[in-house]
VEXDOVEX-646636 format. One record per residue: z, y negated, x of N, C-alpha, C in turn. Coordinates in Angstrom, 1 decimal. Layout:
N
{{Z Y X} {Z Y X} {Z Y X}},
...
***
This chain:
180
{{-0.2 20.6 8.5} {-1.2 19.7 9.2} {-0.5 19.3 10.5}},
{{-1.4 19.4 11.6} {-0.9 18.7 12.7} {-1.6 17.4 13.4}},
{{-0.7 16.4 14.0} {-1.3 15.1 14.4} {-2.7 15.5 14.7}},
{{-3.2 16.3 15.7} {-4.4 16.7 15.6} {-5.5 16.8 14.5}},
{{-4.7 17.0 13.2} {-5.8 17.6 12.5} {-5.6 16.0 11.8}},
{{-4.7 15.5 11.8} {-4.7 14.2 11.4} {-5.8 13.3 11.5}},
{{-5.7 13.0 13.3} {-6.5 12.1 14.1} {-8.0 12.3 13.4}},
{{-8.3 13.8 14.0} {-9.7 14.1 13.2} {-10.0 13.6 11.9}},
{{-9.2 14.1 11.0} {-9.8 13.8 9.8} {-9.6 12.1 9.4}},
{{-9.1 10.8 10.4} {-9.0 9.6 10.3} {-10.2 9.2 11.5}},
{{-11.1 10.4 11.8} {-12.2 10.2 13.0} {-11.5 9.1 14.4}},
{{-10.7 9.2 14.7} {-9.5 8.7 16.1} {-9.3 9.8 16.8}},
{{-9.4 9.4 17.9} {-8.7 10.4 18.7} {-6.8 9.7 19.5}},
{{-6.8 8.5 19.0} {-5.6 7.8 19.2} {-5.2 6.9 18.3}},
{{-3.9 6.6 18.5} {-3.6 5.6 17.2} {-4.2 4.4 17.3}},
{{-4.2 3.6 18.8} {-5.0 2.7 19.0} {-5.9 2.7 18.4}},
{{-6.8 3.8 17.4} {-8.4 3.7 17.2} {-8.7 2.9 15.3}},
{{-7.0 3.0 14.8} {-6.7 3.3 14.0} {-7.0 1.5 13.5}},
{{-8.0 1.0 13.2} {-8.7 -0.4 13.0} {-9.4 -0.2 11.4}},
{{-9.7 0.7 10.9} {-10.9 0.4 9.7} {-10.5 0.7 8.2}},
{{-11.0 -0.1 7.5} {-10.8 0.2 5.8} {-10.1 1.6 5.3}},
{{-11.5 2.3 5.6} {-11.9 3.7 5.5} {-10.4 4.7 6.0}},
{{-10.2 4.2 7.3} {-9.2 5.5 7.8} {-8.0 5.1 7.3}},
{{-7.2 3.7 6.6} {-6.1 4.1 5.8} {-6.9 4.3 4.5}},
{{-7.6 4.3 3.7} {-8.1 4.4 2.6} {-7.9 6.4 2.4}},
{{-8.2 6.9 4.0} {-8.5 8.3 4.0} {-7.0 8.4 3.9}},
{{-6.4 8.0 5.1} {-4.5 8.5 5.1} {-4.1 8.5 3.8}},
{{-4.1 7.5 2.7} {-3.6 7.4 1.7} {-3.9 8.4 0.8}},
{{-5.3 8.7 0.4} {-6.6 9.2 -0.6} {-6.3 10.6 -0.2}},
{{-6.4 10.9 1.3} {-5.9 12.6 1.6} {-5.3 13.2 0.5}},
{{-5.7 14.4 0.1} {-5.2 15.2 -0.7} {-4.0 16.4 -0.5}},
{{-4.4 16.5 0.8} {-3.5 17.4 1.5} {-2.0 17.2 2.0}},
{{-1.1 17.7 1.9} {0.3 17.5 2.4} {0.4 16.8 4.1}},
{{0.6 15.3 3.7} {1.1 15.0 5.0} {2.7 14.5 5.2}},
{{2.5 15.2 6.6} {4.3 14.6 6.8} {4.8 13.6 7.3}},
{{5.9 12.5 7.4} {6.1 11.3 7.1} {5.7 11.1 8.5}},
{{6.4 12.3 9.0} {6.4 12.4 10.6} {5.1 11.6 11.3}},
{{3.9 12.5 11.1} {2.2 12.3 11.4} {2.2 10.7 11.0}},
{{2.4 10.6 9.2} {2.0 9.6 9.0} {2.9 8.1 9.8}},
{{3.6 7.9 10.5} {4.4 7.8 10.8} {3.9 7.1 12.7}},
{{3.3 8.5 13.0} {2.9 8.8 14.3} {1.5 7.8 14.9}},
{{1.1 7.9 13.4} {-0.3 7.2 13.4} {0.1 5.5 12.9}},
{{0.7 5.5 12.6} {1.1 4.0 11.9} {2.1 3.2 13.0}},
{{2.8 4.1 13.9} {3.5 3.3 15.1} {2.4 2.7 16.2}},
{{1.1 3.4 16.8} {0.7 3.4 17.4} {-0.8 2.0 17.2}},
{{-0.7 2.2 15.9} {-2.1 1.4 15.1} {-1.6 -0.3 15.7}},
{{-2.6 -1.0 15.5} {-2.7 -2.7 15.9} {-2.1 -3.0 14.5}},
{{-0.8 -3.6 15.3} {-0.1 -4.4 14.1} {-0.5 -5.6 13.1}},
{{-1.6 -5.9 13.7} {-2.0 -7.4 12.9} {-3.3 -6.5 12.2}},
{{-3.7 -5.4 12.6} {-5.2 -4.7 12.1} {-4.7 -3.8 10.7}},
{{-3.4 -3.2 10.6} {-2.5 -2.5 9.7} {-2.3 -3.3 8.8}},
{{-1.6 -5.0 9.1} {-1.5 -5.7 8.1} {-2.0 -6.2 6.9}},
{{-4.0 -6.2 8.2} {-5.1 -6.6 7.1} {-5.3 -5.9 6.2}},
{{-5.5 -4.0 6.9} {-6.0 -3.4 5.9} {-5.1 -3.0 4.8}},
{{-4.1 -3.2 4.8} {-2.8 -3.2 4.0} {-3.1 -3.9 2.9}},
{{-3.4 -5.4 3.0} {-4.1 -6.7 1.8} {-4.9 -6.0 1.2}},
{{-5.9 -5.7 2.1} {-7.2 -5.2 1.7} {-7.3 -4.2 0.7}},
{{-6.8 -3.1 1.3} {-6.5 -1.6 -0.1} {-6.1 -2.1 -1.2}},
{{-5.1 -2.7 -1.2} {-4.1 -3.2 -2.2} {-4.6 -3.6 -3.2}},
{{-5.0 -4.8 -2.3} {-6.0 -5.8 -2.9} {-7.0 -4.6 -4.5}},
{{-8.2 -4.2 -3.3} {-8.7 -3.3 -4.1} {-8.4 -2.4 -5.1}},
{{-7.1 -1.6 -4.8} {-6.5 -1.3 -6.3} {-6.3 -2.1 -6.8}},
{{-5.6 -2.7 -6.7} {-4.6 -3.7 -8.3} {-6.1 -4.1 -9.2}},
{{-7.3 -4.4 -8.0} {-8.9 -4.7 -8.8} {-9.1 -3.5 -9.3}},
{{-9.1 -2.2 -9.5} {-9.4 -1.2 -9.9} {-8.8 -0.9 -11.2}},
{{-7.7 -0.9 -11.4} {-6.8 -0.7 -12.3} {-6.9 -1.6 -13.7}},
{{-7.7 -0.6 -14.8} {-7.9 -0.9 -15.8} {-7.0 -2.2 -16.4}},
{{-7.8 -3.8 -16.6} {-6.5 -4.6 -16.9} {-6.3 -4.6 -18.1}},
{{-6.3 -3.5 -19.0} {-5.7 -3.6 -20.0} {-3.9 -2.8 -19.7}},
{{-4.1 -2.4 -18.7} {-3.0 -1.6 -18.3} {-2.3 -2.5 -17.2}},
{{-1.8 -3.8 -17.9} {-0.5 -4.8 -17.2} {0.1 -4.6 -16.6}},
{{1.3 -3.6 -17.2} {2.6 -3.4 -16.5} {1.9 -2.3 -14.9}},
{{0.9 -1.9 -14.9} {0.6 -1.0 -13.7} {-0.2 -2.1 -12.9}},
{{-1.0 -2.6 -13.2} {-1.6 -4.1 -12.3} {-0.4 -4.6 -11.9}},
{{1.0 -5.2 -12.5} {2.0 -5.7 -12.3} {2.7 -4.6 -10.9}},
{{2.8 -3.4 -11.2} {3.5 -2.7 -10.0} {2.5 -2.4 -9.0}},
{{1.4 -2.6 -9.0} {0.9 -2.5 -7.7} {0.5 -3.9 -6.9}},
{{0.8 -5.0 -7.9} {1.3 -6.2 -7.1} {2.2 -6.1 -6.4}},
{{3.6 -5.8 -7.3} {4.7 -5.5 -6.2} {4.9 -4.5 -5.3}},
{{3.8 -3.6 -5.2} {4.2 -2.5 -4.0} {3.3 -3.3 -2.8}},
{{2.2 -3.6 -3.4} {1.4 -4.8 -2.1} {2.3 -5.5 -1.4}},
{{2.7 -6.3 -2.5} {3.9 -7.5 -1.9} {4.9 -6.8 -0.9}},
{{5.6 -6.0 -1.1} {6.7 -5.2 -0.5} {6.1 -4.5 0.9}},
{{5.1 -4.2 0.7} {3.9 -3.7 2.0} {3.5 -5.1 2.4}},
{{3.2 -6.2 2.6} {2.8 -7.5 3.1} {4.2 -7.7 4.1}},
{{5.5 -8.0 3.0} {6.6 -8.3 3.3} {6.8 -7.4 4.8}},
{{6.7 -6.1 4.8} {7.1 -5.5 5.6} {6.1 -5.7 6.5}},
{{5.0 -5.8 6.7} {3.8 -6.2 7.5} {4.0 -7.3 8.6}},
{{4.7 -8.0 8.0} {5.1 -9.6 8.7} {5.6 -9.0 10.0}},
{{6.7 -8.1 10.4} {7.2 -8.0 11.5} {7.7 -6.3 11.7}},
{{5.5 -5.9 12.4} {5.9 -4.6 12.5} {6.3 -3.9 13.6}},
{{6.7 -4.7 14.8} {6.8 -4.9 15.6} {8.7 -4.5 16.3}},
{{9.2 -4.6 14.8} {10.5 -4.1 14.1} {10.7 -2.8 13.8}},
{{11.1 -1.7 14.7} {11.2 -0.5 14.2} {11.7 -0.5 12.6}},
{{12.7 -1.0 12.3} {13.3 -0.5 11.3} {12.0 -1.1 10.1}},
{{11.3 -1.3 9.8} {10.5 -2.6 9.3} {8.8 -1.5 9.1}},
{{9.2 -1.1 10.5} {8.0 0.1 10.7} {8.2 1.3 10.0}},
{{9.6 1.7 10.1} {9.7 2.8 9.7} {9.4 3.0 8.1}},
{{10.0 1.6 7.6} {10.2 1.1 6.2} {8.6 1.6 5.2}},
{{7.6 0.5 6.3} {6.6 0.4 5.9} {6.3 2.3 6.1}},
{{6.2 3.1 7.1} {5.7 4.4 6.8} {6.0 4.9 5.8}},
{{7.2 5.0 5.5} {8.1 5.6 4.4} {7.4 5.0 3.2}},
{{7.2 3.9 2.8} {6.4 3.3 1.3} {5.0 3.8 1.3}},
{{4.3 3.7 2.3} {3.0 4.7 2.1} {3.1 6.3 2.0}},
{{4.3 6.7 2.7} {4.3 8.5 2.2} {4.7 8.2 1.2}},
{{6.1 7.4 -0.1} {6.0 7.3 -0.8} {5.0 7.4 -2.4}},
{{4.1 6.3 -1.8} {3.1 6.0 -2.0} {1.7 6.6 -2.5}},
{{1.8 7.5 -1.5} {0.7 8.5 -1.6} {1.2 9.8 -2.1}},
{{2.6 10.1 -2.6} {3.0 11.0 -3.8} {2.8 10.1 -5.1}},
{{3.5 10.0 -4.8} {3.2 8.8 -6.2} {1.5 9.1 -6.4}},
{{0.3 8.6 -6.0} {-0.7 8.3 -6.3} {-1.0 9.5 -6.2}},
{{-0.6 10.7 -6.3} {-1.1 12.2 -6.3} {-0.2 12.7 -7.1}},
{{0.4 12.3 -8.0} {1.0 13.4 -8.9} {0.1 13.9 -9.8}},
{{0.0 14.9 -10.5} {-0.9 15.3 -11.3} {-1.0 15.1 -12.7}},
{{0.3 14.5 -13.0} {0.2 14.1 -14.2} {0.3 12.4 -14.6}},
{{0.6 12.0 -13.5} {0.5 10.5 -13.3} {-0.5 9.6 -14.4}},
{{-1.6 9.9 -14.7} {-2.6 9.4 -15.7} {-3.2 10.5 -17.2}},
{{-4.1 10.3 -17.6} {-4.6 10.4 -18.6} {-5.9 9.9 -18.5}},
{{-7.4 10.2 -18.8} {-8.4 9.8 -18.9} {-9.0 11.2 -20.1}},
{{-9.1 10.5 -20.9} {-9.8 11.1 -22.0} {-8.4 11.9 -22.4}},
{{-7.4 11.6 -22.5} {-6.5 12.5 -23.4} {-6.3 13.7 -21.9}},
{{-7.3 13.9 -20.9} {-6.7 14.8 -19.9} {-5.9 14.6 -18.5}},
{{-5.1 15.2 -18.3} {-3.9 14.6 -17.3} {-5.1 14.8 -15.9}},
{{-4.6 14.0 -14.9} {-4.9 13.5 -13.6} {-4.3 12.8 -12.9}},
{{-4.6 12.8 -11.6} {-3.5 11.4 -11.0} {-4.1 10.5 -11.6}},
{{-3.2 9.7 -10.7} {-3.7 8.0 -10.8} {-4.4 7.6 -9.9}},
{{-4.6 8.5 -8.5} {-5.9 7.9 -7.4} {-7.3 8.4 -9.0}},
{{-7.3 9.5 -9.6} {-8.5 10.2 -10.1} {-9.1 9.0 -11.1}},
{{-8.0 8.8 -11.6} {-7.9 7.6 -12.7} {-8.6 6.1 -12.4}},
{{-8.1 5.7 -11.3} {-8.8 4.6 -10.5} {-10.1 5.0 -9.9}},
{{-9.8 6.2 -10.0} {-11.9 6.1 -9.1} {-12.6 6.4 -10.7}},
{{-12.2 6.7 -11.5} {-13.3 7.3 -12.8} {-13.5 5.5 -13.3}},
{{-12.3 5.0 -13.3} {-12.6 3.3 -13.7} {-13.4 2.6 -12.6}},
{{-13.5 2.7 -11.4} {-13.8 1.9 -10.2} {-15.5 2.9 -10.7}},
{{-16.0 4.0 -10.7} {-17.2 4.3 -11.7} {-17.7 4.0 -12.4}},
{{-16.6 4.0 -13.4} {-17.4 2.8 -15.4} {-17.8 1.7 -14.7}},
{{-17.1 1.1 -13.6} {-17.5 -0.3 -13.7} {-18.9 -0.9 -13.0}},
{{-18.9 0.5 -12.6} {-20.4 0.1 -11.4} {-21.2 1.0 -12.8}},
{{-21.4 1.3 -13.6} {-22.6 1.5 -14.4} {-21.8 3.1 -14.9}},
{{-20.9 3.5 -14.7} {-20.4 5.5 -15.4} {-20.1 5.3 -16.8}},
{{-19.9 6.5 -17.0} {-19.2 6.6 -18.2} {-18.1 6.1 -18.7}},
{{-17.5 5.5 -20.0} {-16.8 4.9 -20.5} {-16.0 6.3 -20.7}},
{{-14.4 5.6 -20.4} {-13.3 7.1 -20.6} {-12.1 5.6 -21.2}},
{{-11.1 6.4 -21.6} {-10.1 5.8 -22.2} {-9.0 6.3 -21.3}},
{{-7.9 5.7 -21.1} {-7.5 5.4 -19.9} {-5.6 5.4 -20.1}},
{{-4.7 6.0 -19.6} {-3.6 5.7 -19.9} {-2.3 6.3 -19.2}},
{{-1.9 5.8 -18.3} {-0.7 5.5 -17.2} {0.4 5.7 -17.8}},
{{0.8 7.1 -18.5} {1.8 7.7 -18.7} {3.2 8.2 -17.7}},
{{3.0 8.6 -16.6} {3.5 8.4 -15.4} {3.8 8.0 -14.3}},
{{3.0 6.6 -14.5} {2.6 5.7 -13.5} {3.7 4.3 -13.1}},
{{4.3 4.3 -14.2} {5.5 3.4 -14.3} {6.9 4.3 -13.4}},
{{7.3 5.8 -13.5} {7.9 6.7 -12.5} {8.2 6.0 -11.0}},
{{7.5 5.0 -10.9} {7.1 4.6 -9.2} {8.7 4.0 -9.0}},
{{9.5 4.6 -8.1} {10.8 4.0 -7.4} {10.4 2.8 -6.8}},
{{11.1 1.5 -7.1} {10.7 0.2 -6.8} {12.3 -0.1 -5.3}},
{{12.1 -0.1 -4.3} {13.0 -0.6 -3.4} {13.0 -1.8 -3.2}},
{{14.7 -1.9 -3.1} {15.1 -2.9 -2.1} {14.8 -3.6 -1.0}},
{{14.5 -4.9 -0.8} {14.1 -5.0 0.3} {15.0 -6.2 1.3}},
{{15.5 -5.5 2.1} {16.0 -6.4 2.9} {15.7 -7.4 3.9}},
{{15.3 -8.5 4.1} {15.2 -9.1 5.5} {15.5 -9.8 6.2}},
{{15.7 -9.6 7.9} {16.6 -10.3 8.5} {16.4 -11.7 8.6}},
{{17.4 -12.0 8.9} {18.3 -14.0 8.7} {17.2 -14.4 9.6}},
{{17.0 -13.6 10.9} {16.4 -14.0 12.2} {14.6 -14.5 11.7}},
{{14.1 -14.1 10.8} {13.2 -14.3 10.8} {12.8 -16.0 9.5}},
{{13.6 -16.2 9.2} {13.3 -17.1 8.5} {13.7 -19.0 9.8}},
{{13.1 -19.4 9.2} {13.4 -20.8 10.3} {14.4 -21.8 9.9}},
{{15.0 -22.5 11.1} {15.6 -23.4 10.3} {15.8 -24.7 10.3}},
{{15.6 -25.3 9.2} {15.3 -26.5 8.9} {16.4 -27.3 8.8}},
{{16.5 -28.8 9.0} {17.5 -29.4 9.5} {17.2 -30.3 8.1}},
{{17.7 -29.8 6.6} {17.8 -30.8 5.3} {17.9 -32.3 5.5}},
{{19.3 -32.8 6.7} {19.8 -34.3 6.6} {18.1 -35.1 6.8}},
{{17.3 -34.5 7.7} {16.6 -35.2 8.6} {15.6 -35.6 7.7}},
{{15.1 -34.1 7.0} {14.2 -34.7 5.8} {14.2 -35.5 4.6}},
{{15.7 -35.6 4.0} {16.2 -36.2 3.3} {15.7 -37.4 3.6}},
{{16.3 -37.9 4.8} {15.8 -39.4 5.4} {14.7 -39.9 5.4}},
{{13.7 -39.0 6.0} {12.3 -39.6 6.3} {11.8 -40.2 5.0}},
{{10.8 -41.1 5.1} {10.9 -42.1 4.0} {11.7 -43.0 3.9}},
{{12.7 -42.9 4.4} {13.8 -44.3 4.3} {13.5 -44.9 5.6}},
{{13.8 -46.7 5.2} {13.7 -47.4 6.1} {15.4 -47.6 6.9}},
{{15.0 -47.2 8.4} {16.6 -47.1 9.2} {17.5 -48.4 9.0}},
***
């Protein structure tokens, strides 16, 4: 695949265009082999506060998708959200940017392996798995459901710099409330 065939199939013809639900829902959901590179190419260029939202937003949406009888997986896609927010805050930080690319190509192996899930006793990912449930619930068929490889997900480290946190002056607050 090349940036080109990328753009197209995210309907952009620049990264700047890169604003809607849908076009990371496609980046992710794509079935096809992308390289960190592209994904990468398209995610340096995107509105950093527009990346953030849709970032909540997806997330959001899976962790809702994901059968809750299946905890420990609702639980890891809280923490890959969280870790995708965390890195959200300052994308503006190459290293932070790169971080964030890397956890979505991640990401989107992970949600394509083929054996990742179970639905009816038959293997599928876990994107297949989440849409046959995100189905039952709008009125489909009832399947039985079960995240055999889905726990596999490499959980990272996450670092963040000193510089971004603020700092607060304890003696001062201590005080307030007291009469001088």
């Amino acid at each position: 695949m090349e940036l080109s065939d990328l753009f197209f199939m995210l309907d952009m013809e620049e990264p700047e265009e890169f604003e809607y639900f849908e076009q990371l829902a496609d980046l992710i959901e794509c079935e096809e082999d992308i390289p960190y590179e592209l994904i990468y190419s398209v995610l340096e260029g995107a509105p950093k506060d527009t990346l953030a939202e849709l970032t909540g937003h997806y997330f959001k949406e899976l962790s809702d998708s994901v059968p809750r009888e299946n905890e420990e997986l609702i639980e890891l896609a809280e923490t890959i959200t969280q870790r995708l927010q965390l890195l959200c805050e300052d994308l503006e930080d190459e290293q932070n940017l790169r971080e964030y690319a890397d956890d979505i190509d991640r990401f989107r192996r992970w949600y394509h392996q083929p054996d990742g899930a179970l639905v009816d006793g038959e293997p599928c990912s876990i994107m297949d798995a989440v849409a046959e449930h995100r189905a039952e619930r709008l009125g489909g068929r009832k399947h039985d459901y079960d995240f055999p490889g889905a726990l596999r997900y490499e959980l990272r480290e996450l670092t963040l710099s000193l510089g971004r946190f603020e700092k607060i002056d304890l003696l001062d607050q201590e005080n307030e409330g007291q009469d001088p």
